[in-house]
N, C-alpha and C positions, 0 to 999 in steps of 0.2 A: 782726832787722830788716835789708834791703839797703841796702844805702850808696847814698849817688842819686852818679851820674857828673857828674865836673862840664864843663859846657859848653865843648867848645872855644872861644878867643877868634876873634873872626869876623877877616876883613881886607877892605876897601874899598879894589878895584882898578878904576882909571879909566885906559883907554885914552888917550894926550894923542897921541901921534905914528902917521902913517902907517905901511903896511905895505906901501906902496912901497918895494919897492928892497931888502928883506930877504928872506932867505931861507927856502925853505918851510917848513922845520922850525921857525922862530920863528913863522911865519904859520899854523902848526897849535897850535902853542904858546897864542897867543892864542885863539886858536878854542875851544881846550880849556878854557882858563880862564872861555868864557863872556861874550868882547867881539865883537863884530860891527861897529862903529866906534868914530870918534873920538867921545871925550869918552862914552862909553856906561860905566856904574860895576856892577859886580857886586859881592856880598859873600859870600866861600870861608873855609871856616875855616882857621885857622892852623894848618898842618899840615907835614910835611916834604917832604912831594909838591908840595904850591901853592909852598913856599918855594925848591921845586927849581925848577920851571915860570917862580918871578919873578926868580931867580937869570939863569936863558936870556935874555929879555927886559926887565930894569930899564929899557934903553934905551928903551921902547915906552910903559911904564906908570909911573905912580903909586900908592904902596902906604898906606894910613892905618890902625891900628888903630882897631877899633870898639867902643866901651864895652858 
C-alpha cells in the first residue's frame, strides 16, 4: 500500500503596502508571489522558496497560516 503525502500547510498572503518607491526586484518579488494590488490575498504553500520570497518583502505583506 502507498503512503498518501501529506499536504503541504497553505499561507494566506495579502498585499497591505504600495510598491511605490521599492525596488524592482521586490516588485517582481511580489509579482511572483501572485499579488497585483493592494489588499489582493493569495494562498502558496509553505514552502522554503515562498518563505525565501516573504523573507525579501515582509515590509509589503502580511503572512497568516491556513488550517
Amino acid at each position: 500500500m502507498a503512503k498518501k503525502k501529506a499536504q503541504p500547510k497553505m499561507l494566506r498572503i495579502k498585499l497591505v503596502r504600495s510598491l511605490i518607491g521599492n525596488t524592482q526586484s521586490q516588485r517582481a518579488t511580489v509579482w511572483s508571489l501572485g499579488l497585483k494590488r493592494i489588499n489582493n490575498e493569495v494562498e502558496q504553500p509553505d514552502t522554503p522558496v515562498v518563505r525565501g520570497m516573504l523573507a525579501k518583502v515582509d515590509h509589503l505583506v502580511t503572512v497568516t497560516e491556513v488550517e
